[in-house]
N, CA and C atoms of all chains as a GROMACS GRO file, in nm:
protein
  588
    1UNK      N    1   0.099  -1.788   1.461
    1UNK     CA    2   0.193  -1.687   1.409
    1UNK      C    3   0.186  -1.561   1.494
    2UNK      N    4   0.281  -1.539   1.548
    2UNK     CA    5   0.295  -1.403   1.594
    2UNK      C    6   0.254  -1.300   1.540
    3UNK      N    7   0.139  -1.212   1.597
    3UNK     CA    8   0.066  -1.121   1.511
    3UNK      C    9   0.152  -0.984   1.529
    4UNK      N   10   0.242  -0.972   1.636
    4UNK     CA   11   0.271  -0.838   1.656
    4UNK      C   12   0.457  -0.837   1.557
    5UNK      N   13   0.490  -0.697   1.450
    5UNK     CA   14   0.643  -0.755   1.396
    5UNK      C   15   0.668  -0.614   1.420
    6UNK      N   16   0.599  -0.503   1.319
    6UNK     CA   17   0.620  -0.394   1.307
    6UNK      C   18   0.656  -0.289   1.423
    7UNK      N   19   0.544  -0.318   1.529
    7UNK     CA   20   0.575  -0.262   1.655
    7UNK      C   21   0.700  -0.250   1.673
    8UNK      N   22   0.717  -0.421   1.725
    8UNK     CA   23   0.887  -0.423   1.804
    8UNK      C   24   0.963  -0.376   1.729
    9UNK      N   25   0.940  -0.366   1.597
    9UNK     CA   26   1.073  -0.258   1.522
    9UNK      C   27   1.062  -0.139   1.571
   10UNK      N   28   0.987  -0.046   1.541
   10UNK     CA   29   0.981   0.064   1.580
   10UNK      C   30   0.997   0.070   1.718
   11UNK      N   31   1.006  -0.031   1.879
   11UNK     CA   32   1.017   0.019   1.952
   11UNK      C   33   1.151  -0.048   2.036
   12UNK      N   34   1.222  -0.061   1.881
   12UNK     CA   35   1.383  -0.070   1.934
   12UNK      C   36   1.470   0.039   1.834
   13UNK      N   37   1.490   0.117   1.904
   13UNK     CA   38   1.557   0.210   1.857
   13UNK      C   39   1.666   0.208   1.756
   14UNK      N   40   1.756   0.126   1.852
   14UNK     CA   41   1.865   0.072   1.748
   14UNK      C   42   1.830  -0.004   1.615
   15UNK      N   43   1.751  -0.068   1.634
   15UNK     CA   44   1.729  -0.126   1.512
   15UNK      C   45   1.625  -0.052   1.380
   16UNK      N   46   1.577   0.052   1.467
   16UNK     CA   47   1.498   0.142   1.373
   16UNK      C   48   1.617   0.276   1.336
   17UNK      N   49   1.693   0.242   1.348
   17UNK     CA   50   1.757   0.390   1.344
   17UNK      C   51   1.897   0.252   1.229
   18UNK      N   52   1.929   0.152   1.215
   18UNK     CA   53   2.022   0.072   1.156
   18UNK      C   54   1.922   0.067   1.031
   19UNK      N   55   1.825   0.011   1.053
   19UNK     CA   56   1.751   0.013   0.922
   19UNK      C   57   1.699   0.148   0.814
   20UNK      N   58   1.691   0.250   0.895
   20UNK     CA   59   1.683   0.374   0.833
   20UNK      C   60   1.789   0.385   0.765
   21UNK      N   61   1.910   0.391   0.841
   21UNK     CA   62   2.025   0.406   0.765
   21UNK      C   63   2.084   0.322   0.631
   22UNK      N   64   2.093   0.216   0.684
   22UNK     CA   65   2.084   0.137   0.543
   22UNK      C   66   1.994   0.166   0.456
   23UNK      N   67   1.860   0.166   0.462
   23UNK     CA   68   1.791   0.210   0.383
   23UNK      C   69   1.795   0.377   0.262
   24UNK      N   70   1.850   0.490   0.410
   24UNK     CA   71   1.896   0.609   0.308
   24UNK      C   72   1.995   0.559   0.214
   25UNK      N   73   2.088   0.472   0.270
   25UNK     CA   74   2.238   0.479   0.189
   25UNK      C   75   2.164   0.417   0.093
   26UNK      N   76   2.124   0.316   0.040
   26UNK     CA   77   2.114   0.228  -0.019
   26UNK      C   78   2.034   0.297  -0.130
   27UNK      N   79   1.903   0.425  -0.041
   27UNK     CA   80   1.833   0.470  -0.171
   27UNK      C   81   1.919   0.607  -0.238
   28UNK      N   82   1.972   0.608  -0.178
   28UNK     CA   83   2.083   0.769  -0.200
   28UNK      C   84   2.164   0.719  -0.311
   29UNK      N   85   2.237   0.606  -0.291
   29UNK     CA   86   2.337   0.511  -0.378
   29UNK      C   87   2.282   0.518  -0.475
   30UNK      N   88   2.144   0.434  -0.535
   30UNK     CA   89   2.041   0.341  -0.607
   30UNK      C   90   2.037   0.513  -0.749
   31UNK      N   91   2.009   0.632  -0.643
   31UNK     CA   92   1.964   0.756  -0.684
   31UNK      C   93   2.066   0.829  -0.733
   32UNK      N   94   2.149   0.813  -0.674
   32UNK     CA   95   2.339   0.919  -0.747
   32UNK      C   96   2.386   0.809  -0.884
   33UNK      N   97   2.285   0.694  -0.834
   33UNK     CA   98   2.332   0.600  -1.022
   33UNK      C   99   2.452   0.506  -0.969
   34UNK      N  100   2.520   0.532  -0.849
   34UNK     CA  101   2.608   0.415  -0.797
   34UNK      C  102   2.509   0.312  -0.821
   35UNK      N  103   2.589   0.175  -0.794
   35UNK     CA  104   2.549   0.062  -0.756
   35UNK      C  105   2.509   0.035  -0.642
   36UNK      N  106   2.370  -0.014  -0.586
   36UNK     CA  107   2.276  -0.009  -0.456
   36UNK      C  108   2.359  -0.148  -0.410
   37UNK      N  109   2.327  -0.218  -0.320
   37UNK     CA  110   2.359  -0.346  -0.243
   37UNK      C  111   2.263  -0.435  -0.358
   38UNK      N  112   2.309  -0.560  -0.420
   38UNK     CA  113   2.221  -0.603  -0.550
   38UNK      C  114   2.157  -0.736  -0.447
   39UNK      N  115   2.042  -0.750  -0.475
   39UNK     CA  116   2.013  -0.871  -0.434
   39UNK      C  117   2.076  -0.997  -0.364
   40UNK      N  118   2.077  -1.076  -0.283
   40UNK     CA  119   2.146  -1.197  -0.291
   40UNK      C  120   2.063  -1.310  -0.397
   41UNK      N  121   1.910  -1.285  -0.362
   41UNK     CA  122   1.856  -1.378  -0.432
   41UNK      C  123   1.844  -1.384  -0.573
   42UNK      N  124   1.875  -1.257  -0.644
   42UNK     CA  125   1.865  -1.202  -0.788
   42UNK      C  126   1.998  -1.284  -0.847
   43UNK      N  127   2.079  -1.233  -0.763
   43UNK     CA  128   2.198  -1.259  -0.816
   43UNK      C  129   2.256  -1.410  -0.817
   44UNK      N  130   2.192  -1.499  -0.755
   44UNK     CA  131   2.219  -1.645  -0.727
   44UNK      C  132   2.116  -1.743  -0.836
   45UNK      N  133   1.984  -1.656  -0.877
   45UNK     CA  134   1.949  -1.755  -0.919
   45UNK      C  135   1.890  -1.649  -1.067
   46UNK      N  136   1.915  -1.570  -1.050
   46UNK     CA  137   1.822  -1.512  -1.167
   46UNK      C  138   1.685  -1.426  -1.177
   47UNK      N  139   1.655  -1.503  -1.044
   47UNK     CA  140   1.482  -1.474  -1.022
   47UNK      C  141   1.459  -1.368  -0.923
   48UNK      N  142   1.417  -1.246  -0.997
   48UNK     CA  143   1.397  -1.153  -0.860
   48UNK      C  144   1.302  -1.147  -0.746
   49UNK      N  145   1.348  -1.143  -0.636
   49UNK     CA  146   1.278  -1.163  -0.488
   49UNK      C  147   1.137  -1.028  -0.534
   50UNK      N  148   1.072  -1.071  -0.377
   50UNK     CA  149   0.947  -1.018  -0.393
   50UNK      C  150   1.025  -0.875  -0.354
   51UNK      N  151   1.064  -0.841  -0.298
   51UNK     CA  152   1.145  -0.702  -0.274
   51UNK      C  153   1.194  -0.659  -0.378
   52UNK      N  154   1.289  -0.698  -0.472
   52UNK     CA  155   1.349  -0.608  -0.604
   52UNK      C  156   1.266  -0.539  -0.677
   53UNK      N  157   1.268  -0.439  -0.661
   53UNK     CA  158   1.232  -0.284  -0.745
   53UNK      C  159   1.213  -0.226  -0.674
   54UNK      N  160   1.185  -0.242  -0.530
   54UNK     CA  161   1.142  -0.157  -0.456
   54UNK      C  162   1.176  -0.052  -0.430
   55UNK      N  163   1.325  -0.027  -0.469
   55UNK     CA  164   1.421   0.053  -0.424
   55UNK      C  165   1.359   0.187  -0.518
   56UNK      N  166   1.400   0.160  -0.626
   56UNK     CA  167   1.382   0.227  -0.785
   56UNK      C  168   1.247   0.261  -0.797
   57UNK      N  169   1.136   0.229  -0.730
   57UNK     CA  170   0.981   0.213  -0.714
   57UNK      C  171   0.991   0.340  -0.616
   58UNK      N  172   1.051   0.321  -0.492
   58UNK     CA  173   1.028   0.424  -0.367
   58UNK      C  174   1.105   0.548  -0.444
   59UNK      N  175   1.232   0.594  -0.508
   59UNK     CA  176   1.232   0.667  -0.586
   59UNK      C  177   1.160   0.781  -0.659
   60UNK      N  178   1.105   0.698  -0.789
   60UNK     CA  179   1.006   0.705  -0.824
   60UNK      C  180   0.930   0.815  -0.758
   61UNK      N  181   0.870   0.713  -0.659
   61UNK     CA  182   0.740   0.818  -0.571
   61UNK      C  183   0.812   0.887  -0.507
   62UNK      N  184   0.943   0.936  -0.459
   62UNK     CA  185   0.946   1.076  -0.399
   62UNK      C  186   0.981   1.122  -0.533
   63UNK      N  187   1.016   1.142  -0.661
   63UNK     CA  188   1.019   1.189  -0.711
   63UNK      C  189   0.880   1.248  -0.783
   64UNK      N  190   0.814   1.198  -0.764
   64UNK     CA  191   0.626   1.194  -0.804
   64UNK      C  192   0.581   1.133  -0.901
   65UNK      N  193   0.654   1.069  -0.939
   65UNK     CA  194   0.622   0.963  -1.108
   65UNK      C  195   0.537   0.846  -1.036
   66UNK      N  196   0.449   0.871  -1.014
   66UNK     CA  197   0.344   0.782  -0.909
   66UNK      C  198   0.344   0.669  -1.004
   67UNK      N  199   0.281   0.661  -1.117
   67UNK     CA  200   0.266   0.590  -1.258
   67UNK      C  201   0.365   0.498  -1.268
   68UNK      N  202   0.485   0.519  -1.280
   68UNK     CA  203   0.585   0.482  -1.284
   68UNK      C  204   0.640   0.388  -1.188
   69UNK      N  205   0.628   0.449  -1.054
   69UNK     CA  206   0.668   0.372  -0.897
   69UNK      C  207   0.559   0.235  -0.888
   70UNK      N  208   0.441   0.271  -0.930
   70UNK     CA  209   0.338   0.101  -0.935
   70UNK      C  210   0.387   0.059  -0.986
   71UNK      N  211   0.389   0.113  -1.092
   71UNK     CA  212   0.450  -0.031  -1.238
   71UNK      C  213   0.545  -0.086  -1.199
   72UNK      N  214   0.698  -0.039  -1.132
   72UNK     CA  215   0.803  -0.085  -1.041
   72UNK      C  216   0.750  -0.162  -0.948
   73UNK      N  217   0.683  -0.161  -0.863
   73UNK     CA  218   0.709  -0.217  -0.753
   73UNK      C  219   0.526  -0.180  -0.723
   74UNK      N  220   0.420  -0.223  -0.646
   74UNK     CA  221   0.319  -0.160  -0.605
   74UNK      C  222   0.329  -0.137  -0.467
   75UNK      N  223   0.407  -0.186  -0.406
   75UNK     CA  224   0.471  -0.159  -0.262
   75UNK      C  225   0.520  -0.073  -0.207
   76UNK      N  226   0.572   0.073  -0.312
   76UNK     CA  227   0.683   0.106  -0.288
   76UNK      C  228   0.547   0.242  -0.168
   77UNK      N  229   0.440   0.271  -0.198
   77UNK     CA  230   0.405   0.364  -0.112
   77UNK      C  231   0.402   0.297   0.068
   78UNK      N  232   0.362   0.184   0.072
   78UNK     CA  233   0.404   0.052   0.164
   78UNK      C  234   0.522   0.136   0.223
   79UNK      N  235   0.635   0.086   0.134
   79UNK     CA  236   0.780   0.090   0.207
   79UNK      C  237   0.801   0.229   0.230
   80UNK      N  238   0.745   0.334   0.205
   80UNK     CA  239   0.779   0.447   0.226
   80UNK      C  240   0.723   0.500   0.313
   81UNK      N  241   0.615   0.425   0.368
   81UNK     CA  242   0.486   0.462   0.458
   81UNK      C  243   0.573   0.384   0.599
   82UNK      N  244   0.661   0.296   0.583
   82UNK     CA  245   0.706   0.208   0.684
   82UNK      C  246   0.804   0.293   0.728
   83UNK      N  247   0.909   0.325   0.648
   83UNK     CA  248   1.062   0.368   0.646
   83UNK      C  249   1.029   0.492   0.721
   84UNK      N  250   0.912   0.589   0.669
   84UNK     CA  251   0.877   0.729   0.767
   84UNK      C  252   0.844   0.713   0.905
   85UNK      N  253   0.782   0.576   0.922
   85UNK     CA  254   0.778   0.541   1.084
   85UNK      C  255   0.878   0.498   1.154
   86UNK      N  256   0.954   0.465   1.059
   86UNK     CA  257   1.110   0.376   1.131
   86UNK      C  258   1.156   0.530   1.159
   87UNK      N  259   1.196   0.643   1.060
   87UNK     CA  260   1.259   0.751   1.080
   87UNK      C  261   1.196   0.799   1.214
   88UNK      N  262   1.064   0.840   1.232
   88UNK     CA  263   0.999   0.883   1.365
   88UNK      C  264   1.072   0.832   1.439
   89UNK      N  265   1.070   0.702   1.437
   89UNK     CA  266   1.083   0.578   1.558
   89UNK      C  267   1.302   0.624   1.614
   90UNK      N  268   1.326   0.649   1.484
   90UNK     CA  269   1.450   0.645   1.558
   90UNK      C  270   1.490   0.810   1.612
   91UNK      N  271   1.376   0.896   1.567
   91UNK     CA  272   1.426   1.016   1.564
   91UNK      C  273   1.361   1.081   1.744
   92UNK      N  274   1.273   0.983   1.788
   92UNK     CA  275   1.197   1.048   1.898
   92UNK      C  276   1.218   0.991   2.041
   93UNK      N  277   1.210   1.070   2.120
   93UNK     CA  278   1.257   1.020   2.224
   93UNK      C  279   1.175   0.945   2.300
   94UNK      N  280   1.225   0.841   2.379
   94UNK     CA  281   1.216   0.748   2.443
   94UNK      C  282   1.056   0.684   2.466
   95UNK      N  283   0.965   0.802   2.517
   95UNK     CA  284   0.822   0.849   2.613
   95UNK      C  285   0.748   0.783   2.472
   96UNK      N  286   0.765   0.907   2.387
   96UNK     CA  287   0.707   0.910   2.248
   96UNK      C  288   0.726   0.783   2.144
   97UNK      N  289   0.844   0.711   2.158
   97UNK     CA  290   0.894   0.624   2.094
   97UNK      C  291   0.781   0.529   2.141
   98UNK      N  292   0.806   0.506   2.235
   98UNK     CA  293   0.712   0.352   2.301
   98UNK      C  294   0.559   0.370   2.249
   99UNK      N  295   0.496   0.534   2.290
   99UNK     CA  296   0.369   0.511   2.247
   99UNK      C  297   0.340   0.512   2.114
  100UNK      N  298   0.423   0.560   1.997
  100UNK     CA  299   0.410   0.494   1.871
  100UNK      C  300   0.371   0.362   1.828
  101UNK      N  301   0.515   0.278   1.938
  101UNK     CA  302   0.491   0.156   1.917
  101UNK      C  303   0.374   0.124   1.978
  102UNK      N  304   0.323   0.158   2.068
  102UNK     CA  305   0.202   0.118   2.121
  102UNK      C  306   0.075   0.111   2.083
  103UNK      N  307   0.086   0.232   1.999
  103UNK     CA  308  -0.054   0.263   1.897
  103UNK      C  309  -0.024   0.165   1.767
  104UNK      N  310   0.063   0.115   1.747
  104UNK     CA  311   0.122   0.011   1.620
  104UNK      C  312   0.104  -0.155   1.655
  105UNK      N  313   0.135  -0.126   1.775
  105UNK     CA  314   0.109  -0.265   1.825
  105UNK      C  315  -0.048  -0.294   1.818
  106UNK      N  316  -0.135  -0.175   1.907
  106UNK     CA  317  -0.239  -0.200   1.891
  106UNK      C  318  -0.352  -0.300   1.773
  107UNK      N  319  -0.283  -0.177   1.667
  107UNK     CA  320  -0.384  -0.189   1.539
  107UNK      C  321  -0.278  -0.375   1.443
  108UNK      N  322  -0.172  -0.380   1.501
  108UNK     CA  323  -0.145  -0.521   1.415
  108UNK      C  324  -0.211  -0.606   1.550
  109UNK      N  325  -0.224  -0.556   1.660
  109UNK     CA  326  -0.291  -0.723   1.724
  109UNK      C  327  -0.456  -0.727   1.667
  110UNK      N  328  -0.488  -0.590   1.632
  110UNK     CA  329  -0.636  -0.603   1.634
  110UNK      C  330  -0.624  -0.633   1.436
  111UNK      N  331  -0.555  -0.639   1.378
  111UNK     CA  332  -0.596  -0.612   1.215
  111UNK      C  333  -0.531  -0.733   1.194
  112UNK      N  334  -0.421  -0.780   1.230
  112UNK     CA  335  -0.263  -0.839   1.169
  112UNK      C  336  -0.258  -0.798   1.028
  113UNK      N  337  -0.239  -0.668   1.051
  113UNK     CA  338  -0.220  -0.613   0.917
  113UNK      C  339  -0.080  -0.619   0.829
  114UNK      N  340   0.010  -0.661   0.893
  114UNK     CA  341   0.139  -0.647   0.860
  114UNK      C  342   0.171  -0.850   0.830
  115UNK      N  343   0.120  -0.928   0.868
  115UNK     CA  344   0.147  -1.054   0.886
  115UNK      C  345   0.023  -1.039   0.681
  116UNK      N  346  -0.106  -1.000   0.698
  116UNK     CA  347  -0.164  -0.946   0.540
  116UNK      C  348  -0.079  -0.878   0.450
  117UNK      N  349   0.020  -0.802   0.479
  117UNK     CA  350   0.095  -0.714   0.404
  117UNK      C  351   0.200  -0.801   0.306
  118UNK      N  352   0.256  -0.879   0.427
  118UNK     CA  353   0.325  -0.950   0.356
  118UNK      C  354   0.274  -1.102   0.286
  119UNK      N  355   0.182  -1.124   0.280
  119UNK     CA  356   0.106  -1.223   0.267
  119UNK      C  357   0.081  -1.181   0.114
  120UNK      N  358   0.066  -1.042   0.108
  120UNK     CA  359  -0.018  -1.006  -0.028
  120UNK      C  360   0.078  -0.946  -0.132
  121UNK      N  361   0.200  -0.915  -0.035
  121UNK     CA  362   0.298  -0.889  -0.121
  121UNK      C  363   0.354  -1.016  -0.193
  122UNK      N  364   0.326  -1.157  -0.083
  122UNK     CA  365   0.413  -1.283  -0.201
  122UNK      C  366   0.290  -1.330  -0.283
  123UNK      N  367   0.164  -1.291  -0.272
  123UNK     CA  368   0.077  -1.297  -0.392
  123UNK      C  369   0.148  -1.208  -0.485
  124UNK      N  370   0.125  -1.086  -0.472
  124UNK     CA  371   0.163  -0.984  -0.570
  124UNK      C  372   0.303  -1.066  -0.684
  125UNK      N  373   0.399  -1.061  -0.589
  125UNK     CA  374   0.545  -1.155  -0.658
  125UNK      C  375   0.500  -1.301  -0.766
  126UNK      N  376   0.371  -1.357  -0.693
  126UNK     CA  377   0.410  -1.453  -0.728
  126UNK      C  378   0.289  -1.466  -0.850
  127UNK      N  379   0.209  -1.374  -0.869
  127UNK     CA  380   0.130  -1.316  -0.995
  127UNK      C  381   0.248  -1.261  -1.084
  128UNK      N  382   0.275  -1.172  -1.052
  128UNK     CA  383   0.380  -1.131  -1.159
  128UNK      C  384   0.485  -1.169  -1.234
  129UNK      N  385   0.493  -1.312  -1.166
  129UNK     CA  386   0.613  -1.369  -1.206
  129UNK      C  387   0.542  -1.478  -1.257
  130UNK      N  388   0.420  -1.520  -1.234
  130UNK     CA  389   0.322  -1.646  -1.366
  130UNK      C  390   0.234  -1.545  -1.476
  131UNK      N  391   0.215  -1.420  -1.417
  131UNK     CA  392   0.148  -1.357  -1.548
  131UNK      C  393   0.217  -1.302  -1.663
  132UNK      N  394   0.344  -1.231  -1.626
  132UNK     CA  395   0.443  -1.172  -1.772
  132UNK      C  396   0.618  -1.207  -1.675
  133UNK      N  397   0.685  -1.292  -1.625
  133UNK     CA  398   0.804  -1.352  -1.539
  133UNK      C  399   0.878  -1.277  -1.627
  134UNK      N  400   0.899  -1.243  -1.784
  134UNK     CA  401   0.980  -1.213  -1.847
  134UNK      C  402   1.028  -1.094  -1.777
  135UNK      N  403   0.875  -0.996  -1.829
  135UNK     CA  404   0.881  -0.856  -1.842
  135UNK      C  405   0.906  -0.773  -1.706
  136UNK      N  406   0.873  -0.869  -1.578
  136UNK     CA  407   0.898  -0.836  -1.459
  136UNK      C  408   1.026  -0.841  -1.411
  137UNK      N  409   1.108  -0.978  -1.476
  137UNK     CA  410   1.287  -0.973  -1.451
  137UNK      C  411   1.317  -0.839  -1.497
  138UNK      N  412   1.297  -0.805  -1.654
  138UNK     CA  413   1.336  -0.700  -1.793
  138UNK      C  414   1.336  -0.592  -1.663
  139UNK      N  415   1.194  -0.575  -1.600
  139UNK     CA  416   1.193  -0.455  -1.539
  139UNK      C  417   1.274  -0.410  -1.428
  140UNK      N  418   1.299  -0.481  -1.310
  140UNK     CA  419   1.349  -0.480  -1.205
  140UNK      C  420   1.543  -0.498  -1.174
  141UNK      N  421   1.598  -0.558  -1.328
  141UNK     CA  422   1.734  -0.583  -1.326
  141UNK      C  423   1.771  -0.504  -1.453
  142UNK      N  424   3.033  -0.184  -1.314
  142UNK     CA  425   2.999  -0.201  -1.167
  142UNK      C  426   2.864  -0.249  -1.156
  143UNK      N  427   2.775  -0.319  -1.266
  143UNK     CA  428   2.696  -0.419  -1.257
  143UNK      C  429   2.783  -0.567  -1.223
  144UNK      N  430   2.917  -0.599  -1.270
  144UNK     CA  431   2.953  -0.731  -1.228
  144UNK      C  432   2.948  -0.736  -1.109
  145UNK      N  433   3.056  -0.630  -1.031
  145UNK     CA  434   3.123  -0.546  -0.886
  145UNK      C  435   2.983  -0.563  -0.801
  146UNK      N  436   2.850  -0.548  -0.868
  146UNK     CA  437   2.747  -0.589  -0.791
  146UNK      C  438   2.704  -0.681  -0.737
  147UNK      N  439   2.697  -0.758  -0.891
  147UNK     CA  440   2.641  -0.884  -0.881
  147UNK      C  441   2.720  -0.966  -0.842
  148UNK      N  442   2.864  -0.973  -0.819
  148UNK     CA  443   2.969  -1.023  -0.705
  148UNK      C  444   2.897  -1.012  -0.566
  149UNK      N  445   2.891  -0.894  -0.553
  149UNK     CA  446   2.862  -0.853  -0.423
  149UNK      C  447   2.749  -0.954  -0.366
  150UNK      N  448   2.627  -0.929  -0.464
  150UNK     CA  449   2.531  -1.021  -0.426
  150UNK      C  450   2.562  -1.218  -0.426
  151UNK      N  451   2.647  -1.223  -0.502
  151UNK     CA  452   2.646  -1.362  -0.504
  151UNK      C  453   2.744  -1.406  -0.352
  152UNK      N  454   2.828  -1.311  -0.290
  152UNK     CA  455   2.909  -1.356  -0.182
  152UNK      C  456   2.815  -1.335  -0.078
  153UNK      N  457   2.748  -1.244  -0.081
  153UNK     CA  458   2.618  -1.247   0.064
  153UNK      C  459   2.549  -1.318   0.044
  154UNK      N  460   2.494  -1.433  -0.046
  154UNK     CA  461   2.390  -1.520  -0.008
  154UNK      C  462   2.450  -1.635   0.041
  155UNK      N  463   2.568  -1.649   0.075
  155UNK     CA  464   2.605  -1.755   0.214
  155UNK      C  465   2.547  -1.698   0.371
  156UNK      N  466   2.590  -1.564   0.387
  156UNK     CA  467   2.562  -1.525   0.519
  156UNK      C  468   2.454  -1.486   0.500
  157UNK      N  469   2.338  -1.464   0.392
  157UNK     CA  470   2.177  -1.444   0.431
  157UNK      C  471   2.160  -1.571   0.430
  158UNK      N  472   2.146  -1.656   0.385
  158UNK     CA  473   2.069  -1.797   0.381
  158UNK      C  474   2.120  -1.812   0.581
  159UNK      N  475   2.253  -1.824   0.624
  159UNK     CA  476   2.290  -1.867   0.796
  159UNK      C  477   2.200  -1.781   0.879
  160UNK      N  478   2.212  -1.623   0.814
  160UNK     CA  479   2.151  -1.541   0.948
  160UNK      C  480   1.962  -1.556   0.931
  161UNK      N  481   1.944  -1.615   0.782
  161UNK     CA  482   1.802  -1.613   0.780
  161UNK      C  483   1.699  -1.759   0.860
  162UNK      N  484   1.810  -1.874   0.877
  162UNK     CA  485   1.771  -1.965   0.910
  162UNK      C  486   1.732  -1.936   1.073
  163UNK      N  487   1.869  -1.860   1.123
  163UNK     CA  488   1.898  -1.776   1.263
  163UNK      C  489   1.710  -1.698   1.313
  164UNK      N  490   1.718  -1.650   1.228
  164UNK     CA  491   1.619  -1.538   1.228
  164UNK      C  492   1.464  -1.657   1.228
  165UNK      N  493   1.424  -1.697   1.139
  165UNK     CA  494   1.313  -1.758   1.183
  165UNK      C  495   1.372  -1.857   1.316
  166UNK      N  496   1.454  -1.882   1.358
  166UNK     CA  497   1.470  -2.009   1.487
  166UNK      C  498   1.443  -1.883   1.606
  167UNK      N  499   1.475  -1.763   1.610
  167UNK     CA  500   1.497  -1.680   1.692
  167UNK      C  501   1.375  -1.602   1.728
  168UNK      N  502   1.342  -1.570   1.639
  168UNK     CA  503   1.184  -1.452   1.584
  168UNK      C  504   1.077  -1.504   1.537
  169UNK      N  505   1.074  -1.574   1.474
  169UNK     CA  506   0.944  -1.672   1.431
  169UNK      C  507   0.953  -1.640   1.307
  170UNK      N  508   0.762  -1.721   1.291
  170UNK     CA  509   0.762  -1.730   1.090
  170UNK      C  510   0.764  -1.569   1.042
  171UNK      N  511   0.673  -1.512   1.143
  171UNK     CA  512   0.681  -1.365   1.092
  171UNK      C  513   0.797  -1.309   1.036
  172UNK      N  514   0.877  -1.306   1.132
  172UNK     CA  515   1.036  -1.225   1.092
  172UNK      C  516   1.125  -1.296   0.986
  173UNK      N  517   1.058  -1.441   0.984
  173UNK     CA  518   1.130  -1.501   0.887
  173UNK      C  519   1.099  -1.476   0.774
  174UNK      N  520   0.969  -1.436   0.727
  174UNK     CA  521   0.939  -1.425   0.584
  174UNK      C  522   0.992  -1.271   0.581
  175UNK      N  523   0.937  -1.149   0.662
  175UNK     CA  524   0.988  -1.027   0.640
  175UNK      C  525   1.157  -1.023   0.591
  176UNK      N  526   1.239  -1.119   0.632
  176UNK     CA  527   1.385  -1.140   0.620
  176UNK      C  528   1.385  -1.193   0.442
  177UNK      N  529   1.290  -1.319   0.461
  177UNK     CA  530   1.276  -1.312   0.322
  177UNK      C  531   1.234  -1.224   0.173
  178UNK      N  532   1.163  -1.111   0.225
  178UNK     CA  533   1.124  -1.016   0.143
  178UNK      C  534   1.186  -0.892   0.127
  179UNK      N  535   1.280  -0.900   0.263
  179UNK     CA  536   1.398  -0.790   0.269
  179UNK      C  537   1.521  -0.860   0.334
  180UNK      N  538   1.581  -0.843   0.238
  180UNK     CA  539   1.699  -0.858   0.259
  180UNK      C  540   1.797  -0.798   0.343
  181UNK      N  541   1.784  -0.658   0.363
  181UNK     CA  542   1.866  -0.553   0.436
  181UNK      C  543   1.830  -0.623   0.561
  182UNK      N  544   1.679  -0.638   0.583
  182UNK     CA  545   1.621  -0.598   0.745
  182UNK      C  546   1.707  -0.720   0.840
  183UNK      N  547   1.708  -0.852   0.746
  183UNK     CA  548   1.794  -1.007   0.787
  183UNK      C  549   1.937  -0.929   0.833
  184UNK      N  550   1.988  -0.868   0.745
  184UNK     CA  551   2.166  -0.834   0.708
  184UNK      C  552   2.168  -0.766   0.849
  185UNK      N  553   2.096  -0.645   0.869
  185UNK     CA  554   2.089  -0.548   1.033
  185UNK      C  555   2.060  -0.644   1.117
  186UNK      N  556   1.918  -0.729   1.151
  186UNK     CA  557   1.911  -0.803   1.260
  186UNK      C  558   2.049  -0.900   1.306
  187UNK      N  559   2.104  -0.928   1.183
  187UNK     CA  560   2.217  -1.018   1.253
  187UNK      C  561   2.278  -0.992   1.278
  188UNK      N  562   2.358  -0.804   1.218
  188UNK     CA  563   2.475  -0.729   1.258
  188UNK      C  564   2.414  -0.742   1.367
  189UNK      N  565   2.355  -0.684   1.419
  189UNK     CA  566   2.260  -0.641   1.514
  189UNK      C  567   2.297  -0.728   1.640
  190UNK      N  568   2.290  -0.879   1.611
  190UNK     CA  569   2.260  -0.997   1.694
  190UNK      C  570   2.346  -1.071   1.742
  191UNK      N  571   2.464  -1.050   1.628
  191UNK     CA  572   2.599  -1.105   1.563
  191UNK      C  573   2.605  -1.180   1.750
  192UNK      N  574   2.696  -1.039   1.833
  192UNK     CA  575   2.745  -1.112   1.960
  192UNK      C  576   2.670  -1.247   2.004
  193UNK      N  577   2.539  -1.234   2.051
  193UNK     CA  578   2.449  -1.350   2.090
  193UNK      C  579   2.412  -1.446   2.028
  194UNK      N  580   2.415  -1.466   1.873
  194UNK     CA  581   2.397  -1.534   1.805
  194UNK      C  582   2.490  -1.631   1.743
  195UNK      N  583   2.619  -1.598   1.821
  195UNK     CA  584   2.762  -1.630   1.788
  195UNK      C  585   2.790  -1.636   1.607
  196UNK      N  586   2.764  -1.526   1.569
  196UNK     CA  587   2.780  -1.587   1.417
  196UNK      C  588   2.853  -1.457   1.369
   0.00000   0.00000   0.00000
């Protein structure tokens, strides 16, 4: 498995600067009470993906309801910790850009911390959905 | 505008399931599961890819 993911995001611009954006709209949307972009997988089968709440979770924590943002989602400091590097990543120029990625690359070839991240996030999903499946749909839709 | 949503979501899981299959053949298991856990990140890589990927 390819240990390095996060890097090459952050050290393509375009794609760190597409994903930011979607991401503001989507949490800006989620936050003015519009309707966010809904799941594909929620909506096809019922069952929410390991991602749903996240949105409403990252929220949450900029709003400071820390309490609140776990119980949503336990990821959401994760995704907010990511999305601030994507913002760097698309906001800095070129020199600076690369050695971000470079210092990122570093620590996932030496940790594969991000290949663990997500590893523990489809534990996380897939506890929550054999320990209370109800109360976790109830919550997230 | 919960239906207006959940429309929404039920017409994109034709083109996530194509661009996600795309995405692990292209990027590996890594990018494939991240695609699987986010949805957006699949939806950008393929805008993204669309020309080369002919899709």
């Amino acid at each position: 498995m390819n240990r390095v993911l996060f890097a090459s995001l952050l050290g393509d611009r375009k794609m760190a600067t597409a994903i930011c954006g979607a991401a503001l709209l989507h949490l800006g949307c989620t936050a003015a009470g519009h309707f966010g972009w809904s799941c594909p997988i929620l909506s096809a089968s019922g069952v929410p993906c390991p991602g749903c709440g996240l949105s409403r979770a990252t929220l949450a924590l900029l709003r400071g309801e820390v309490r609140h943002a776990l119980t949503l989602h336990a990821f959401a400091p994760v995704l907010l910790g990511a999305l601030t590097l994507l913002f760097a990543a698309a906001v800095l120029g070129p020199e600076a850009r690369q050695r971000l990625s470079e210092i990122i690359r570093k620590i996932e070839m030496r940790t594969r911390i991000t290949a663990w991240m997500l590893l523990t996030l489809l534990a996380y999903w897939t506890l929550r959905l054999a320990l209370d499946g109800r109360q976790f749909i109830a919550l997230v839709t | 505008m919960p239906i207006l949503a959940k429309l929404v979501g039920l017409a994109s899981l034709v083109p996530f399931i194509i661009v996600l299959i795309k995405l692990f053949q292209q990027k590996g298991v890594l990018h494939g599961i991240l695609g699987i856990l986010c949805a957006l990140y699949t939806f950008i890589w393929g805008w993204i890819n669309a020309n080369t990927l002919n899709i």
